[in-house]
C-alpha positions, 0 to 999 in steps of 0.5 A: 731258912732264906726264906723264912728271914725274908718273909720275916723282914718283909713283914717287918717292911710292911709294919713300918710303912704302915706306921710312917704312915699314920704318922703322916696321917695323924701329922697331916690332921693335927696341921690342918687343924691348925690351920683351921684353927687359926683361920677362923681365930683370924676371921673373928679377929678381922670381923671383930676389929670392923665390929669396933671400927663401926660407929653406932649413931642415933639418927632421927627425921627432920620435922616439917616447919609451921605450915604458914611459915612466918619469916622474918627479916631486919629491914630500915624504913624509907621515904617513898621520896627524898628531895634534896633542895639546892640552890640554882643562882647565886645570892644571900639568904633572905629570909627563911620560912621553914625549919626541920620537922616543917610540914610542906606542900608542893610548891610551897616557898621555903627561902628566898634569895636576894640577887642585886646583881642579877635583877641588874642583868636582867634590867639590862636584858630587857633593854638590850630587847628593847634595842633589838626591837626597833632596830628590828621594826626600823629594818621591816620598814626599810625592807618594805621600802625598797620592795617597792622600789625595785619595782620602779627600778630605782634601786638595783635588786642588790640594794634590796637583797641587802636591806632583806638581809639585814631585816634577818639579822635584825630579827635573829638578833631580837630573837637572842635578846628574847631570849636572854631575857627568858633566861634571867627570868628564869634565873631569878624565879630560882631565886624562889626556893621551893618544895617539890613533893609533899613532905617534912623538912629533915635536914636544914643546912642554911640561914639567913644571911648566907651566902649560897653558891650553886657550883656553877662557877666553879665553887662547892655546892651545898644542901640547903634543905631536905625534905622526905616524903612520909605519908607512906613509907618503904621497907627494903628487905633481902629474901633468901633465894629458897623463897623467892619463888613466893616473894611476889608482889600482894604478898601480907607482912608486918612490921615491928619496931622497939619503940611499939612493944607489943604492935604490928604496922601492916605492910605489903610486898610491892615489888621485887629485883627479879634477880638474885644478887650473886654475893648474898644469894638474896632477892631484893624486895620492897614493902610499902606501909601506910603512914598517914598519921606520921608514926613511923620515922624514915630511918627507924630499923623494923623487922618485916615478919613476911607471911609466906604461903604454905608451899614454902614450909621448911624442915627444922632439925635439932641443933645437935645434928649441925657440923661445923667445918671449914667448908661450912655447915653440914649435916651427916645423912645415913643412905640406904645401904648404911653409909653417911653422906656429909650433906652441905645445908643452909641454916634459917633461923635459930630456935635455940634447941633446933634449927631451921634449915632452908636449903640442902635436906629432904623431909625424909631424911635420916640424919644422925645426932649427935655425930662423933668428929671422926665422922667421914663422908662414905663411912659405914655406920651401925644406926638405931632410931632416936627416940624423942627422949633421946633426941633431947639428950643429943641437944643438951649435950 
């Protein structure tokens, strides 16, 4: 009888562990498939929310510039000479032979001065040279008396060192005077203003009558005329520092000027700075232009429309690709594995829709149109190809 009880309620054990133990079993999977569950909720969740957070941008590729490309740059015309005329003596103004716009030569009288004074210095100059002469002559002769003498012993060799010694001041002193004369020679051919180069007279600060102080002794100078020379004329121009390679003397331009609608002057590139100036980035460079007829005016602003060879093509990108921050200009160019590089870019000239760009991006670039503001170097990006269609969308927006 005991031992049917236990049997019984060994059985009984056996049943229960049994039970607990799918209890445990089934509490087990219904957990892990909770777990599971939620795991891949959050999964999708965390590949949803980089789904959103990757911006989509149309890209598109920079076009290739004319192959001769034509730049062109504001330039002002220049004589090839300026000669400013001031006086060298002082004296009034007698008389006066040319005006502004006067066609000179070289060696043309423009004014002449009137200088009583120093026609007085000169006068006496001479005569001062007249002085020195003779005593000069009186002194030789002496000196050659005595020469003789000393031969006889009639006078002491110190006697006749000392006539030669005067002979030598006697003709130092001839010599100053000579000079001196030279001087106000000179002095008084200055009274004869004339024209150095060839040219037109341009500015005229004097007339007849006037006092002209040359500033020797102390007072203010003042130009009395000036005179350009225009039979050919200079442009000078500052090249951007991506083409200063090309910029080399031979190289064709022309030049235009609102006052001739419609007409070119051919010019040429005639030299350079050889350096680029450290505040523009920019190499100076001059154009000479011909101007035998006198068309064109010293002073008149140009544009030089330089002609450069083809290895100086540049790229041209819509204007909506440009960013416009506080470190300056860029352009967002998507790299190989999807990432955007804010890349920095020097712009040329403007074409309304598009842009040139000089310096900063390569022919297979794709840059991104349009790029939204939140934008950031480094981010990842979703890309689809721009169309031309949607090319021109991104521009008008």
């Amino acid at each position: 009888m005991l031992r049917r009880v236990l049997l019984s309620r060994n059985g009984f054990v056996s049943r229960g562990l049994l039970a607990l133990l799918a209890v445990a079993v089934v509490a087990g999977a219904v957990a892990w498939w909770g777990v599971t569950s939620r795991t891949r909720a959050m999964t999708a969740l965390v590949a949803e929310t980089r789904e959103l957070n990757t911006p989509t941008v149309a890209v598109t590729s920079p076009k290739p510039g004319a192959p001769d490309e034509e730049l062109v740059l504001p330039g002002s015309l220049q004589a090839m000479a300026d000669a400013p005329i001031y006086a060298r003596t002082n004296g009034y103004l007698k008389r006066r032979l040319v005006d502004i716009g006067s066609r000179v030569t070289a060696g043309q009288l423009l004014a002449e001065l009137d200088a009583p004074e120093l026609e007085l210095q000169l006068q006496q100059s001479r005569s001062d040279l007249a002085t020195a002469e003779a005593n000069l002559r009186l002194a030789q002769v002496t000196a050659d008396r005595y020469r003789e003498l000393v031969k006889t012993d009639s006078v002491t060799q110190q006697d006749a060192d000392n006539v030669a010694g005067a002979l030598e001041a006697r003709r130092t002193a001839a010599d100053s005077a000579r000079h001196n004369v030279r001087r106000l020679e000179q002095l008084k051919a200055f009274t004869q203003i004339t024209a150095p180069i060839d040219g037109v007279v341009t500015v005229r600060n004097t007339d007849v009558g006037a006092l002209i102080d040359p500033g020797a002794s102390g007072g203010t100078a003042r130009e009395l005329f000036h005179i350009a020379s225009t039979g050919r004329l200079r442009v000078t121009v500052n090249i951007p520092e991506r083409f200063s390679r090309v910029a080399r003397p031979g190289l064709a331009a022309d030049l235009t000027l609102a006052e001739f609608p419609g007409r070119r002057f051919t010019a040429t590139l005639v030299r350079s700075s050889e350096a680029i100036d450290m505040t523009s980035r920019t190499l100076l460079v001059e154009l000479e232009v011909d101007n035998a007829k006198g068309e064109l005016l010293p002073g008149a602003f140009v544009r030089a429309h330089i002609k450069l060879p083809k290895a100086a093509s540049t790229l041209v990108v819509p204007v909506a690709t440009l960013i416009f921050r506080g470190e300056g200009v860029r352009v967002a160019v998507v790299n190989a594995d999807g990432t955007v590089a804010m890349t920095a870019v020097t712009l040329g000239r403007d074409f309304g829709t598009e842009v040139e760009i000089l310096d900063g991006l390569g022919p297979d670039a794709r840059v991104v149109l349009s790029p939204p503001d939140s934008l950031v170097d480094r981010q990842q990006v979703r890309v689809f190809e721009a169309g031309a269609a949607d090319a021109g969308k991104g521009q008008a927006k």
